[in-house]
C-alpha positions, 0 to 999 in steps of 0.5 A: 690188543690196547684196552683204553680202560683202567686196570681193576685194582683187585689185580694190583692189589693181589700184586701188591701184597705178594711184593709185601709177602716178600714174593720178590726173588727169582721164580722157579725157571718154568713158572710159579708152580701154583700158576701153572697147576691152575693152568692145567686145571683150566685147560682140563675143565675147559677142553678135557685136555691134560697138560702136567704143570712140571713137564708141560706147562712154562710161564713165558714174559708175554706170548710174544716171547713164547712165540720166539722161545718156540720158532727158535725151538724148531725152525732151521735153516730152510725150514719153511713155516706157513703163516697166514697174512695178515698176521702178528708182526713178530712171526715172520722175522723170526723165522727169517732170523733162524733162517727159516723160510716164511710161506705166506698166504692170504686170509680169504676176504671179507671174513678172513677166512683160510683156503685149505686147498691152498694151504695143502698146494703150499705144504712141501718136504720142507715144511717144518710149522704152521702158524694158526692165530685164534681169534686173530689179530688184527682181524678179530676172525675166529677159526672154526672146529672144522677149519681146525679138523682140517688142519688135524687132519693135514697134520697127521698128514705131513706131520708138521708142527703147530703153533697155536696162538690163542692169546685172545681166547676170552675175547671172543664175541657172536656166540663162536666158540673158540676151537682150541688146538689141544682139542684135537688129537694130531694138533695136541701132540704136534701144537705149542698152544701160546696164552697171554695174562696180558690180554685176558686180564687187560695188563699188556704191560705186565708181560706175562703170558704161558706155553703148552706143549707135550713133554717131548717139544716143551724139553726142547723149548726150556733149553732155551728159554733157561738161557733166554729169559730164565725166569719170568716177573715173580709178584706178577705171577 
């Protein structure tokens, strides 16, 4: 998640002149409307999957941000969350700090993969999230389509929510395919699916990263992210 190469300056260029444009006042609080509209627009050509850029997209400072804006959104205390060892080190103390009840299980090796049996003797009333990470860090492992119906399928189930992070979609190599969440009808409206500028563009330091959600999860997200960030780098946008 480090690139040890040098950023490409179109990418700073584009950022220069939108600081000369005088693009440098507080963006709108979801999200430059522009970027979230080709946001949408991406994940309609790449995955048929439609998201409204005013309801249902955020622009966030980075995914990690995301991630917190989405477990503070829904986990309580006693909430328990599936996660999956080993994983980013964010996901677990913040489900501790709301009071949550992180549920570890441990990638399958040597291919880092998910037992689903297993997963299904954890799942209990108090379940509230899983947590997928798709290609995964630090493992570079890639949940496949039917690992990913399985999980559809657990989901309309137990009716838990998801979240998706996906923050390496494009970093994908081995001729996989990367299964996203808003490709499967359950996941789509129980998933935040989080992404990264950062990772795909190779600008970790930029910190600017996005949510998808449905309407009714990412109302509750936006309450607190107005109250957490605001807004998000306007020039970088």
């Amino acid at each position: 998640g480090f690139p040890n190469f040098k950023v490409d300056s179109t990418l700073i260029n584009l950022v220069k002149s939108s600081m000369e444009e005088e693009e440098n006042q507080y963006a709108p609080m979801p999200g430059d409307y522009e970027l979230r509209s080709n946001l949408a627009q991406k994940y309609k050509s790449s995955f048929d999957a439609v998201y409204e850029p005013n309801e249902e997209i955020v622009i966030t400072a980075g995914a990690t941000q995301a991630i917190f804006t989405i477990i503070s959104t829904l986990i309580n205390v006693d909430d328990e969350v599936v996660l999956f060892d080993p994983s980013y080190d964010c996901y677990a103390p913040t489900v501790e700090l709301f009071k949550g009840k992180p549920i570890r299980i441990n990638l399958n090796q040597p291919n880092y993969t998910i037992d689903w049996n297993l997963v299904e003797e954890k799942i209990s009333s108090k379940t509230k999230l899983i947590i997928i990470n798709t290609p995964h860090n630090p493992t570079g492992s890639v949940i496949s389509y039917e690992d990913m119906e399985r999980l559809n399928a657990l989901a309309k189930q137990h009716s838990f929510f998801v979240l998706s992070d996906e923050v390496y979609e494009h970093i994908i190599f081995d001729e996989e395919k990367h299964a996203s969440a808003c490709l499967f009808d359950e996941l789509k409206v129980r998933s935040f699916i989080v992404g990264s500028f950062g990772k795909t563009f190779h600008v970790t330091g930029w910190k600017i990263g996005y949510c998808l959600a449905p309407k009714y999860l990412m109302d509750e997200f936006k309450k607190i992210h107005q109250f957490n960030v605001f807004c998000v780098n306007r020039p970088m946008q």
